[in-house]
TORVEXLO-623461 format. One line per 10 residues: number of its first residue (from 1); their letters; for each residue x, y negated, z of N, C-alpha, C, O. Coordinates in steps of 0.1 Angstrom, whole numbers, plus 2048, in hexadecimal, padded with zeros to 3 digits. Atoms other than C-alpha are relative to their C-alpha. Layout:
NUM = A = X/Y/Z/X/Y/Z/X/Y/Z/X/Y/Z  ...;
***
This chain:
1 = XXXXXXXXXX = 7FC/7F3/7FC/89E/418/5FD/7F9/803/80E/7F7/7FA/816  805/7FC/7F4/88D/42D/618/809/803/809/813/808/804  7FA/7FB/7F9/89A/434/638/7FB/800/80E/7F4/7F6/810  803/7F9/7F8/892/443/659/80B/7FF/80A/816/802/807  7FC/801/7F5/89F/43B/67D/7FE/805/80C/7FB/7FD/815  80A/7FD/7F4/894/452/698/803/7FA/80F/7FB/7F8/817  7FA/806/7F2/8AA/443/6B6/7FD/7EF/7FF/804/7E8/806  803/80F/7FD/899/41C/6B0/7F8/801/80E/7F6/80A/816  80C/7FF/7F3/881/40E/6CA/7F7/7F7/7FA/7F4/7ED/7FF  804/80B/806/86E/3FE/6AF/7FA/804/7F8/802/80B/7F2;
11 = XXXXXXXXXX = 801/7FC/80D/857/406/692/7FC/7F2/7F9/7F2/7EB/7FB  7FF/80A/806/85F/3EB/67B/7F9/803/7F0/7F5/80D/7EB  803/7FD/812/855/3E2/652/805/7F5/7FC/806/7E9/800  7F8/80B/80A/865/3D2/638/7F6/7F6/800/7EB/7FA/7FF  80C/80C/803/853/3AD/636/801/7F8/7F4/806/7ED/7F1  806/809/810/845/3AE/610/7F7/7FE/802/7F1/802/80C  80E/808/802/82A/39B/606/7F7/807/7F9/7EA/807/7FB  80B/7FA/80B/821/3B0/5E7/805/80F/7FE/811/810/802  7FC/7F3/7FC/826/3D8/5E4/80D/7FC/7F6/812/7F1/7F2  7F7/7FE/80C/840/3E4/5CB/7FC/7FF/7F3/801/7F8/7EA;
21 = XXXXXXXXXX = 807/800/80C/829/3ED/5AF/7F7/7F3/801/7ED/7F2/808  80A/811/7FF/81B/3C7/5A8/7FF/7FB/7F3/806/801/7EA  804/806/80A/810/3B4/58E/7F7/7F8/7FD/7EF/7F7/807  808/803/7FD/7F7/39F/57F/7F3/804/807/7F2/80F/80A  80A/7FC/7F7/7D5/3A0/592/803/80A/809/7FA/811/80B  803/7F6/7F9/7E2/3B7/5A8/807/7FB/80E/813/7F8/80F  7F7/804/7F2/7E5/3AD/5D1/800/808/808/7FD/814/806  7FA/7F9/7F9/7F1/3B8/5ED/7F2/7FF/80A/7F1/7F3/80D  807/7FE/7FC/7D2/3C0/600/800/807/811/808/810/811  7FE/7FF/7F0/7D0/3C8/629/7EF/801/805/7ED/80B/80C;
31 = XXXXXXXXXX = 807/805/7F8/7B1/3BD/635/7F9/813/807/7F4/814/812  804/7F5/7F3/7A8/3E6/63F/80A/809/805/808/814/80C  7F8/7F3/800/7C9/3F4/63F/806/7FE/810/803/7F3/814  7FD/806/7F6/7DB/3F4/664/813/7FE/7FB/81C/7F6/800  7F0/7FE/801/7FF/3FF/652/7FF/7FF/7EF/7F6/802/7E7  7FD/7FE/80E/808/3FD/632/814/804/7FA/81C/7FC/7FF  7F4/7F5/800/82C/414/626/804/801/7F2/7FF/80A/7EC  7F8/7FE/810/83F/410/603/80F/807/804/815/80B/80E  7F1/7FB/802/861/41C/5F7/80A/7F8/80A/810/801/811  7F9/80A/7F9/875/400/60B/7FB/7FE/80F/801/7F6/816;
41 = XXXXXXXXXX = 804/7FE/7F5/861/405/629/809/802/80B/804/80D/80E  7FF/7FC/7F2/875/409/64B/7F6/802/80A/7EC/7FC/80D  806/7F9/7F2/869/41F/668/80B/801/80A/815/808/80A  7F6/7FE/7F1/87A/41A/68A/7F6/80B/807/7EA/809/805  807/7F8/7F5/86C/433/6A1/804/7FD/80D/80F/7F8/80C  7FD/800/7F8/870/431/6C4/805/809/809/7FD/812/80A  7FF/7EF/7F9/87F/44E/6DC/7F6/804/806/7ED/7FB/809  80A/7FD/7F9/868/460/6ED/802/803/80B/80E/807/80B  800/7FD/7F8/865/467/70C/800/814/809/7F8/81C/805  7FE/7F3/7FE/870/489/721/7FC/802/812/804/7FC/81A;
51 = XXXXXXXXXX = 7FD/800/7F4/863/493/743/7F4/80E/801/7E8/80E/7FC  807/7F7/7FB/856/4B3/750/7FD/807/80D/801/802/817  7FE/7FB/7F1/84D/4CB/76C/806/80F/7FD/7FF/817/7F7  7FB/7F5/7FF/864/4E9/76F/7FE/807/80E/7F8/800/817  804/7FC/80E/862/502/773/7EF/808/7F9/7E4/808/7FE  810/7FF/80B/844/50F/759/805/809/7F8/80F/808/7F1  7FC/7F2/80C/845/530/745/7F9/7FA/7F2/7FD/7FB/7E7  80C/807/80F/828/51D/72D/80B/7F9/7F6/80B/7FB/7EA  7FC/806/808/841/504/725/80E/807/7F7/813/804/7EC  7F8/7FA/80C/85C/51E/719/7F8/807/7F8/7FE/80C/7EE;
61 = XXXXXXXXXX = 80A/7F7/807/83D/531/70B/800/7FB/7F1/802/801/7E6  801/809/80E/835/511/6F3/80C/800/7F9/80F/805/7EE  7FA/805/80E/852/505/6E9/814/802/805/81E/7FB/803  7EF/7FC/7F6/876/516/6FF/806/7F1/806/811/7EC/804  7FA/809/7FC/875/4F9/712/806/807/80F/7FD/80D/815  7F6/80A/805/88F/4F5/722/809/7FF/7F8/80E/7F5/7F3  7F4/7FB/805/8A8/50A/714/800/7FD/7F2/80B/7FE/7EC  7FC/807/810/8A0/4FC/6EE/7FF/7F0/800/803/7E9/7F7  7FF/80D/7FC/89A/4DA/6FB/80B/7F8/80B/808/7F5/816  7F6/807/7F4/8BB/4CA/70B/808/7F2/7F9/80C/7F2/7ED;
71 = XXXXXXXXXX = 7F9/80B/7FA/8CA/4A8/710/80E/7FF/7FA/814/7F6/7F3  7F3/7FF/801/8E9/4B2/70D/806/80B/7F4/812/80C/7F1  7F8/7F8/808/8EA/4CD/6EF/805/80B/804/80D/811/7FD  7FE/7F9/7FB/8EF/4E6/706/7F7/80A/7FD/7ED/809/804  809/7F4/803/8DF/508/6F7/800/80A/812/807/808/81C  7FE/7FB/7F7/8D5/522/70F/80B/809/807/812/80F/7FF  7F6/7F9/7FD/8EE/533/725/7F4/810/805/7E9/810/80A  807/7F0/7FD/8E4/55F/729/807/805/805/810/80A/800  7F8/7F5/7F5/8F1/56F/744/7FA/810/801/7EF/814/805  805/7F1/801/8F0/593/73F/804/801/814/80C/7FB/81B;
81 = XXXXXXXXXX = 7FB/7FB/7F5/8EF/5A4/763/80B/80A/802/814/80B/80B  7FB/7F5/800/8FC/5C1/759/804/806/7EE/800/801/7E5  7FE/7FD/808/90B/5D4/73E/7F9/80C/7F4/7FD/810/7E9  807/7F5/809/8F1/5EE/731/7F9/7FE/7F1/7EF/7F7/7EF  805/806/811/8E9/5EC/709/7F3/7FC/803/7F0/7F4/7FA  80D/802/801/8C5/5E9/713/7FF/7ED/804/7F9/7E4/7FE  802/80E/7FB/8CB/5C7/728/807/7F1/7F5/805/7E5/7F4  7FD/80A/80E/8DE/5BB/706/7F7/7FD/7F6/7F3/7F2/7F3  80F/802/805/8C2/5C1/6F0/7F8/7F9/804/7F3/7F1/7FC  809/80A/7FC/8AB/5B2/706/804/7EC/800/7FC/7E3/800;
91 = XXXXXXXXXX = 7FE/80D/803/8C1/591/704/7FD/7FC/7F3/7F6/7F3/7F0  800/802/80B/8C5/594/6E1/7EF/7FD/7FA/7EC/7F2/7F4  813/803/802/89B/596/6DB/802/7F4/806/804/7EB/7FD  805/80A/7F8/897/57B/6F5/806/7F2/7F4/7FE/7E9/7F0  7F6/805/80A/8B2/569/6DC/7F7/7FC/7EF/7F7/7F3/7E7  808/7FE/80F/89C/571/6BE/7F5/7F8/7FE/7F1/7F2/7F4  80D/806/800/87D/563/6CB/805/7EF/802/7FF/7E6/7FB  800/811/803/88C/53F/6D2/806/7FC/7F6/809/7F0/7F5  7F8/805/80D/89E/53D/6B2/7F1/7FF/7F9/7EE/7F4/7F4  80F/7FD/806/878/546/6A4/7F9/7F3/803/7F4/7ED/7FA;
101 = XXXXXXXXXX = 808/80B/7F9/869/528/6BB/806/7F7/7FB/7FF/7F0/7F5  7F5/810/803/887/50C/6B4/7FF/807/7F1/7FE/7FD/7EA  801/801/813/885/51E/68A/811/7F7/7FE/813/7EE/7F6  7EF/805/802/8AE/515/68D/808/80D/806/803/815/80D  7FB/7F5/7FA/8C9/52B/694/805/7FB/80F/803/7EF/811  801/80A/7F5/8D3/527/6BB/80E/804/800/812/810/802  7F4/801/801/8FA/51B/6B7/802/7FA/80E/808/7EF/80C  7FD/80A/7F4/8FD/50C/6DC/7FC/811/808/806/814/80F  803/7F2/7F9/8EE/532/6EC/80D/80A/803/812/80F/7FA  7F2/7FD/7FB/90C/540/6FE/7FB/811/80E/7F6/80F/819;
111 = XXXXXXXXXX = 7FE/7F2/7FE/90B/568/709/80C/802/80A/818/800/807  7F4/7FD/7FD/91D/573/727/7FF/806/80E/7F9/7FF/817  801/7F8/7F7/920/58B/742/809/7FE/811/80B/806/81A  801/809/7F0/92D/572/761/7FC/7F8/7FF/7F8/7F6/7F4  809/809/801/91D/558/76A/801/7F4/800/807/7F0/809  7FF/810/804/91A/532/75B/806/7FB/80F/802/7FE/81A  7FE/808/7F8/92D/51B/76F/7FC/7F4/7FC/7F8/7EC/805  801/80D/807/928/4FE/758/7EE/7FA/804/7E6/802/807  80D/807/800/907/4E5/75A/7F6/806/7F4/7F6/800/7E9  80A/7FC/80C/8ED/4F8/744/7F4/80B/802/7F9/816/806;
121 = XXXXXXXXXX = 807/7F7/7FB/8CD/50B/74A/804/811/7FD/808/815/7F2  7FE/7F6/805/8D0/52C/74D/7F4/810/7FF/7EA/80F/806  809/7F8/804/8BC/54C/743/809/811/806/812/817/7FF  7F9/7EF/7FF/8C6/572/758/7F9/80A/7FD/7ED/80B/7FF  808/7F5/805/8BD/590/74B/807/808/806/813/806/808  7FB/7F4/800/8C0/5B5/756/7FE/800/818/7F8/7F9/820  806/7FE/7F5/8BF/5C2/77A/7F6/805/809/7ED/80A/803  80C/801/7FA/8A9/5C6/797/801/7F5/810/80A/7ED/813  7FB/80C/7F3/8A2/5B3/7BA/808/809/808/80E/803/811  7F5/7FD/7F6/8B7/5C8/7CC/80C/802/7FA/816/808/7FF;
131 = XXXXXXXXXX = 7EB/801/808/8D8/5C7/7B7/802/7F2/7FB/80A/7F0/7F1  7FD/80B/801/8D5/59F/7B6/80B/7FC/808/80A/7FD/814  7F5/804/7F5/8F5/592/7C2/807/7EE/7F6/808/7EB/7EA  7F9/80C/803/905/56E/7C0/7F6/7F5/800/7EB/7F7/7FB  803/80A/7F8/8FC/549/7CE/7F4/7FC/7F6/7ED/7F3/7FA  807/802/807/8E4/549/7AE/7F6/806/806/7EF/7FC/80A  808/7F8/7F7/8CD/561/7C1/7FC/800/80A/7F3/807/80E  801/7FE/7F2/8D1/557/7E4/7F4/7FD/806/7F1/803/810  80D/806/7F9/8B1/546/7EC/7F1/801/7F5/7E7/7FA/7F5  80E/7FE/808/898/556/7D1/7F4/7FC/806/7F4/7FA/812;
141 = XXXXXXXXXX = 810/803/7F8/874/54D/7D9/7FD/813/804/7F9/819/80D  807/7EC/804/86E/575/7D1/807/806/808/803/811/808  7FC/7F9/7F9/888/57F/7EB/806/808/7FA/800/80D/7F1  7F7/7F3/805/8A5/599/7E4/805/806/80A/802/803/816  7FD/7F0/7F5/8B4/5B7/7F5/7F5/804/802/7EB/7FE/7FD  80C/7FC/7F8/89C/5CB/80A/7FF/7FB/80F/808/7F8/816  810/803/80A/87E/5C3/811/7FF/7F8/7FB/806/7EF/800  805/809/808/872/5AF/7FB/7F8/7F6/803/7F1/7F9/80D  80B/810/7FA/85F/58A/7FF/7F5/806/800/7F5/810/7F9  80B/7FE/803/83D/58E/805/7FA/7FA/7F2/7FF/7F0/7EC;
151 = XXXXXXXXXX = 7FF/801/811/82C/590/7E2/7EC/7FA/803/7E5/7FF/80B  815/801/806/802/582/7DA/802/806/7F4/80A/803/7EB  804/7F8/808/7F4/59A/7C7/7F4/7FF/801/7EE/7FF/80C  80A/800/801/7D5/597/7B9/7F6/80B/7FD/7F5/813/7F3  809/7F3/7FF/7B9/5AF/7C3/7F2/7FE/7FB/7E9/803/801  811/802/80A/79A/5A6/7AC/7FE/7EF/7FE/807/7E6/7FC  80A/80A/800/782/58B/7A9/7F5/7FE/80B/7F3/808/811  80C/7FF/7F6/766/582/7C2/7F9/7F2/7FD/7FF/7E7/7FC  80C/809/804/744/56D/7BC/801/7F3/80B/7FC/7F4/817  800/80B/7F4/74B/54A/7CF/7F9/7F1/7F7/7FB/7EE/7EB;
161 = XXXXXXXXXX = 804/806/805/736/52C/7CE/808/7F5/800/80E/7F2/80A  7F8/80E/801/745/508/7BC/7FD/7F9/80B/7F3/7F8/811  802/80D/7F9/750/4EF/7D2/7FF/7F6/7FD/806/7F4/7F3  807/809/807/740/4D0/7CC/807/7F4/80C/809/7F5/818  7F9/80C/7F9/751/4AD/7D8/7F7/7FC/806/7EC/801/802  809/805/7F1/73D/49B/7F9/7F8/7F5/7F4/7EC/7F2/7F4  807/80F/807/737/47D/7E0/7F2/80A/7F5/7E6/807/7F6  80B/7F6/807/722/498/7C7/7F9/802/80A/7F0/7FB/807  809/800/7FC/70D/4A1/7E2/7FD/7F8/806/7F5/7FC/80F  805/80B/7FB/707/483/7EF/7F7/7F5/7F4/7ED/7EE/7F7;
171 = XXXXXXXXXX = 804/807/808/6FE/473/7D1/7F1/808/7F6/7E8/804/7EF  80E/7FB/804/6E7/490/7CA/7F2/802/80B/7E8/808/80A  80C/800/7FA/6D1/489/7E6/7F7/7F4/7FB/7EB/7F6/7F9  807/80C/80A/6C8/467/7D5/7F9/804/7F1/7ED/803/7EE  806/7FE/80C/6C5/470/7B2/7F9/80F/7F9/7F8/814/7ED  806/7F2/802/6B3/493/7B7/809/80A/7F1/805/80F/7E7  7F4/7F5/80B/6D1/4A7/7A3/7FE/80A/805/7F8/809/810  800/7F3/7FE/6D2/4CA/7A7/80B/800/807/816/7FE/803  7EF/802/7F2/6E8/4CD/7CC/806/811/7FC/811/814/801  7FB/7F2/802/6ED/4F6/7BE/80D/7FC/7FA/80F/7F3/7F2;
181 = XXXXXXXXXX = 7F1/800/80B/714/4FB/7B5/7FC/810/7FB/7F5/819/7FF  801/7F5/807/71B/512/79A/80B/80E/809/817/810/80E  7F3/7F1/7FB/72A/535/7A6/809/806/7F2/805/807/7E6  7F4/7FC/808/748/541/795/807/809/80A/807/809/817  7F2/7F8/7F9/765/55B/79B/80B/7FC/800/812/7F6/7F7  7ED/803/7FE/785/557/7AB/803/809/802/7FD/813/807  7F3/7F7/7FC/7A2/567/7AD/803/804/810/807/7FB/818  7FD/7FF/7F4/7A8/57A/7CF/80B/80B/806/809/817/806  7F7/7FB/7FE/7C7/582/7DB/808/805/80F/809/7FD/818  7FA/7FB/7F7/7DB/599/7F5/80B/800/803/811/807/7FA;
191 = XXXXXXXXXX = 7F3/7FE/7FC/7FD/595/807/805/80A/804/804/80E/80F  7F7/7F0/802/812/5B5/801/80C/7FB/804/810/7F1/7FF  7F0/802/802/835/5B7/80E/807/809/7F7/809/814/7FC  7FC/7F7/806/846/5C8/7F0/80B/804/807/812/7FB/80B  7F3/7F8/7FE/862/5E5/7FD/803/805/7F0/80F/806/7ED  7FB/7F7/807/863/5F7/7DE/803/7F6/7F3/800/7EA/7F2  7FD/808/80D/870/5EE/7BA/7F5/7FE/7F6/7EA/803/7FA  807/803/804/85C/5E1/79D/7F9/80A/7F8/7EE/809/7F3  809/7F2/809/852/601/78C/7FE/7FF/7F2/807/7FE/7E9  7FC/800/80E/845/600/76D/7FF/7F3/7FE/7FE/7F2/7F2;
201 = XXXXXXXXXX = 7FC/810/805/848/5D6/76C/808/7FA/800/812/7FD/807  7F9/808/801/857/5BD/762/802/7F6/804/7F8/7F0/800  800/80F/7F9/862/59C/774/806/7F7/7FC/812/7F7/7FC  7F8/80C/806/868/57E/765/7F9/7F5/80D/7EE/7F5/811  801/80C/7F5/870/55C/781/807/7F9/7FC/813/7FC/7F8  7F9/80B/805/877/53A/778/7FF/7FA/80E/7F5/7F9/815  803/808/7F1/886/523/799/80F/7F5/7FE/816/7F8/7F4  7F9/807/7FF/89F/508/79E/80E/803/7FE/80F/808/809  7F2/7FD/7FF/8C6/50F/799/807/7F6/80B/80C/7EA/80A  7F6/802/7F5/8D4/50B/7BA/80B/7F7/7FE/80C/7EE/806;
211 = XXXXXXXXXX = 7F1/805/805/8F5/4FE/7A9/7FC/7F3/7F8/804/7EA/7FB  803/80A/805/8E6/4E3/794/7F3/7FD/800/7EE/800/7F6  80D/805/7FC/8C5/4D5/7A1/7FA/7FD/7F1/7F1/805/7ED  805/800/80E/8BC/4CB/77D/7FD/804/7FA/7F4/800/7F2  7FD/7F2/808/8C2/4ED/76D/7F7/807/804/7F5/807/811  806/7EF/7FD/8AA/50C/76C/807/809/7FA/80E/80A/7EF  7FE/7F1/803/8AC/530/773/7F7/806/7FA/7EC/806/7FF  80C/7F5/800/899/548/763/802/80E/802/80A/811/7F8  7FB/7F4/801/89F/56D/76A/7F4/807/7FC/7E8/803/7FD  80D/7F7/805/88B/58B/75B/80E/80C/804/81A/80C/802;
221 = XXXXXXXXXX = 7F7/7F1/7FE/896/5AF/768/7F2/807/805/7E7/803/809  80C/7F6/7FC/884/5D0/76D/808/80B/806/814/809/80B  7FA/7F8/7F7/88B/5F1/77B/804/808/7FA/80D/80E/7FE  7F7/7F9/80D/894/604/75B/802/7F7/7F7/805/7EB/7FA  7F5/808/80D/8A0/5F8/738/7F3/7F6/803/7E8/7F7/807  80A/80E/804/893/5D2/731/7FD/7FE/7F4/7F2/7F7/7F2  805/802/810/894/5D4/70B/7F0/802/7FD/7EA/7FD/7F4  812/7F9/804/86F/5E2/709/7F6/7F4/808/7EB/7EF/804  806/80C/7F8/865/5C8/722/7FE/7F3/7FC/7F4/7EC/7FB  7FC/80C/80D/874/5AE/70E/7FA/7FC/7F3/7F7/7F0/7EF;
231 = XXXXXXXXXX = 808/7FE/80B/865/5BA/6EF/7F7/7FD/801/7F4/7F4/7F9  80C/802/7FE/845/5BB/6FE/7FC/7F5/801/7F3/7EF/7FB  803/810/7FF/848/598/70A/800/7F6/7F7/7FA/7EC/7F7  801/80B/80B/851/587/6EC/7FA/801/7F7/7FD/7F9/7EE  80E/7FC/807/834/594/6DA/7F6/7F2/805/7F6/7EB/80F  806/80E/7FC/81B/577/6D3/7F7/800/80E/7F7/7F9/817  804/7FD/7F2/806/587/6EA/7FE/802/80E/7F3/806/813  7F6/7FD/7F2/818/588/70D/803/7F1/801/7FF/7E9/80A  7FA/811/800/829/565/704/7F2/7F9/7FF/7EC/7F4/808  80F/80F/7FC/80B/54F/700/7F9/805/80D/7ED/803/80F;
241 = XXXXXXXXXX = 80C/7FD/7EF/7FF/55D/723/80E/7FD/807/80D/803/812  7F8/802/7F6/81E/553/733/7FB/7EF/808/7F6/7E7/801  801/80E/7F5/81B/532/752/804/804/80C/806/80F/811  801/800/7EB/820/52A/778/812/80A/7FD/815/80E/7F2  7F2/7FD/802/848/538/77D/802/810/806/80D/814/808  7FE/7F0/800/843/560/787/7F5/804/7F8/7E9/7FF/7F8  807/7F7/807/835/576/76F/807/812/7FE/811/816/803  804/7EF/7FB/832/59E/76D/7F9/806/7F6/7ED/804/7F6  803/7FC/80B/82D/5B0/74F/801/80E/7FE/80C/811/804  7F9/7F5/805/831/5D4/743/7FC/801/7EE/7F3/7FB/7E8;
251 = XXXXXXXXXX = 801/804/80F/838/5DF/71C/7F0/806/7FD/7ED/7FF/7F4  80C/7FD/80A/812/5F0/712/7F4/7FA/807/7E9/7FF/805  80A/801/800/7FE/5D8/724/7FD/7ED/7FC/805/7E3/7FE  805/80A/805/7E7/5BB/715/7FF/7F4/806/7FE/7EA/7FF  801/80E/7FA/7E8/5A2/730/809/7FB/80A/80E/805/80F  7F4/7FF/7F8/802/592/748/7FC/7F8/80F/7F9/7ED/812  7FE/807/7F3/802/58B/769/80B/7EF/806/817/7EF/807  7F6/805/7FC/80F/56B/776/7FB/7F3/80D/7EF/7F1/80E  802/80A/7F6/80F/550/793/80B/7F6/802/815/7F6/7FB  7F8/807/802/821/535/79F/805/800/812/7FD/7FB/81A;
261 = XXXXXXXXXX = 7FB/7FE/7F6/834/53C/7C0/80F/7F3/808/813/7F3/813  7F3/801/7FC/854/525/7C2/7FD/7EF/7FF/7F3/7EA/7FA  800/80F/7FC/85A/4FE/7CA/805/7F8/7EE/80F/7FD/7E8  803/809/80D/857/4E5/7A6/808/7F9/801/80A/7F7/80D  7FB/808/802/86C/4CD/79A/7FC/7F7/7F5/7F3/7FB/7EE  805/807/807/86B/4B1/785/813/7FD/7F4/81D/7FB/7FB  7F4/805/809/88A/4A9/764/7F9/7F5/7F7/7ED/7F2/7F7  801/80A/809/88A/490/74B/7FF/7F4/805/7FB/7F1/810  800/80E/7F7/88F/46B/748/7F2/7F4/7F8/7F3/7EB/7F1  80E/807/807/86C/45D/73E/801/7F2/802/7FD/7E8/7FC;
271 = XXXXXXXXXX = 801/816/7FA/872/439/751/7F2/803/80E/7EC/80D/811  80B/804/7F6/858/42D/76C/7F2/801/800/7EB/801/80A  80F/805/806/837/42A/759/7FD/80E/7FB/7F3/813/7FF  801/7F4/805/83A/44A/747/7FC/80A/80B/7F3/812/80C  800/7F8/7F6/842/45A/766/7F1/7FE/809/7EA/807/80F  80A/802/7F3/827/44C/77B/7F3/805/7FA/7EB/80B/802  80A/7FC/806/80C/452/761/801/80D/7FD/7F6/811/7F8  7FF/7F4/7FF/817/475/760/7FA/807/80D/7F1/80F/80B  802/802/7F6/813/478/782/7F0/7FF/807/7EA/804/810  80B/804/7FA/7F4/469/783/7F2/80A/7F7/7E8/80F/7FC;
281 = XXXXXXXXXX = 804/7F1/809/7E5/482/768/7FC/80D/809/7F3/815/809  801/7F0/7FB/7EE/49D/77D/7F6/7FD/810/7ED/804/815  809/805/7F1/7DE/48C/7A0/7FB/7F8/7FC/803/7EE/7FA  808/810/800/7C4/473/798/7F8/7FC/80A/7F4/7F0/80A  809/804/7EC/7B1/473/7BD/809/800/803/809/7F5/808  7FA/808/7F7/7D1/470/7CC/803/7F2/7FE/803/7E9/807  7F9/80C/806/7DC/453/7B8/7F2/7F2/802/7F2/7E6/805  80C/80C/7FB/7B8/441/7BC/801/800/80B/7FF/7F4/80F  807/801/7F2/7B3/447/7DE/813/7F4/807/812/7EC/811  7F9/80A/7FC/7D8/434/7E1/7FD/7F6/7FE/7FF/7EE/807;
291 = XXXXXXXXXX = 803/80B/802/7CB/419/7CE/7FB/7FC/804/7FC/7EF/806  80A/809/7F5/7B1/415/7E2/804/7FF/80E/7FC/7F9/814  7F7/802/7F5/7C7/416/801/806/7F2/7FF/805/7EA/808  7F9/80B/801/7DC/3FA/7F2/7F0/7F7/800/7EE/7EE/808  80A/812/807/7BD/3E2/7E5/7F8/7FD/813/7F3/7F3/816  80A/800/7F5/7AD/3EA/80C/807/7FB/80A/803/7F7/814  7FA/801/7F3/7CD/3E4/81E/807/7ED/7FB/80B/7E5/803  7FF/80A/805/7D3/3C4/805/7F4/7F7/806/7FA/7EF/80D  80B/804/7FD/7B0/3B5/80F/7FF/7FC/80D/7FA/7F2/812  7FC/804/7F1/7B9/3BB/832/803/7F5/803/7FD/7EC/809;
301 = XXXXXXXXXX = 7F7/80D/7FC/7D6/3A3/832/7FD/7F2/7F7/801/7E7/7FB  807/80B/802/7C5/38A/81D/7F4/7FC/80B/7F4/7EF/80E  806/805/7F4/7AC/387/83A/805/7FB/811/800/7F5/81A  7FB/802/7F2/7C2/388/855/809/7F1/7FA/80A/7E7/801  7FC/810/803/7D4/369/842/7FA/7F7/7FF/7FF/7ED/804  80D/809/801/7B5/358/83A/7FD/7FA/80F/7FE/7EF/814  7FF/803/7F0/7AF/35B/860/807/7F5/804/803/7EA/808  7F4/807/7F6/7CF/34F/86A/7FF/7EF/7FA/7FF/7E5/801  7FE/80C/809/7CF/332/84F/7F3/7F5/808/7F6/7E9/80A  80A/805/7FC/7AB/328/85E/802/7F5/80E/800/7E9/810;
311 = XXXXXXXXXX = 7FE/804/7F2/7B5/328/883/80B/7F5/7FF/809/7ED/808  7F7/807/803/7D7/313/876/7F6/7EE/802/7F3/7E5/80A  804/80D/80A/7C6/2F9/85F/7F4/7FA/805/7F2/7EE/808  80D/808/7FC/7A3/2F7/86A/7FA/805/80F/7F1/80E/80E  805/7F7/7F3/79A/303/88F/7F6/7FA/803/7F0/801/80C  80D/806/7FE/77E/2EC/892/7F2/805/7F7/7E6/804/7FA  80A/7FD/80F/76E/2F9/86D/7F7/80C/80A/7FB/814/813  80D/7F5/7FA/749/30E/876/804/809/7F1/80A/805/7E7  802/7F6/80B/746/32E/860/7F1/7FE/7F8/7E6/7FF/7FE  80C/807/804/72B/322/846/7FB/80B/7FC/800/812/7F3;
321 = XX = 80B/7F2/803/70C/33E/847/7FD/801/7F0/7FE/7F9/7E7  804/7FF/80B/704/34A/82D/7EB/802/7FB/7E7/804/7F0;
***
């Protein structure tokens, strides 16, 4: 009998000698296979590992992480702001698209017009920044009441040439490389202090919950109805351009604005090795340039012991030239 264990830490196999279907001349052969899998076969799987950087619009873009990926079975919690049919609709779509993404109905997703006390990320809808009120809001990155945080806003493109690491041009004076970097466009941006409301956009901001360090917020609000905003956004088009934790949308246009303004965290329990190689993925010059801190400051203290052991043991011994 077959059977399937996803919570092992092990992938195991039944230990036959010869398959099931056997008989004269016929053997159990290996020599190119790495696995071999019949009826009676056990598979242990091992768990996998969970660790991210919140927060990330990409990662609710792919796959509603976090609000369809929890720990605890906790579906999302939706805080309406307000009570206007449009800011229900807009939950209800938003509702539509991660049942679409998770392809299950979402029986843990809990609707409700005060605000979660319990441990569970939560998702606000409806409003604007100046009608944000309660300890959920107090320390936005984006600023509430009037005036508003200062905002970067991106004012074009402009022709700047690549920067090229000291070791590349150094290494191209020796091996006659081409010392030209390639020119490319960046992004170049101006600090606005917004006073006025968002007009015809929409703002969606993902940041820490104050109340449970673990937990994210996400709020999306605009300055009229959100349903059309909503709509717009869960269109494939809008959603696979979502990243970075502020984004800025209106419903008739093709591309979305977004950046990453607010301080990152880290959830999940990967273990030590997981973690550090994650880590190391994301910075690989810092993490070498430690190593070579440690192997330079290790080297040290082997010489300064060597020393000492010399002056100890042998203080007569000459240093033999080389």
């Amino acid at each position: 009998m077959r059977s399937f264990k996803p919570g092992a830490n092990r992938i195991s196999f039944h230990p036959l000698l010869v398959p099931l279907v056997s008989g004269e001349c016929q053997y159990f052969h290996t020599g190119n296979l790495l696995v071999s899998l019949y009826e009676d076969s056990k598979i242990e799987m091992p768990p996998a590992s969970h660790y991210a950087r919140l927060p990330d619009f990409l990662l609710l873009a792919r796959g509603g992480f976090p609000y369809l990926v929890t720990k605890d079975k906790k579906g999302p919690g939706i805080w309406l702001l307000n009570h206007h049919p449009d800011t229900v609709l807009a939950a209800w779509q938003l509702l539509a698209k991660f049942a679409r993404l998770q392809r299950n109905p979402l029986d843990q997703a809990r609707l409700s017009f005060t605000p979660f006390n319990d441990d569970r990320d939560v998702i606000a809808l409806g409003g604007n920044v100046n009608t944000l009120q309660g300890k959920l809001f107090d320390k936005l990155a984006i600023g509430s009441g009037k005036p508003w945080h200062v905002w970067r806003y991106a004012s074009g493109k402009r022709a700047m040439q690549e920067q090229r690491p000291w070791w590349d041009d150094f290494l191209g004076h020796f091996l006659a490389a081409d010392g030209s970097a390639e020119a490319g466009l960046v992004e170049q941006y101006v600090a606005v202090q917004q006073t006025a409301g968002l007009g015809g956009q929409a703002l969606g901001f993902s940041y820490r919950n104050p109340g449970f360090p673990s937990r994210l917020v996400t709020l999306f609000m605009a300055e009229k109805e959100l349903y059309p905003f909503m709509l717009a956004l869960t269109r494939p088009g809008l959603w696979s351009q979502m990243q970075g934790d502020l984004i800025l949308w209106n419903p008739t246009s093709k591309t979305l604005a977004w950046q990453r303004i607010g301080e990152s965290f880290y959830v999940g329990d990967a273990g030590v090795t997981p973690t550090l190689l994650y880590q190391f993925s994301r910075h690989p010059w810092y993490w070498l340039f430690a190593v070579f801190l440690v192997i330079a400051a290790f080297a040290w203290l082997i010489h300064i012991f060597l020393g000492r052991f010399k002056r100890r043991r042998h203080p007569d011994a000459e240093e033999i030239a080389p």
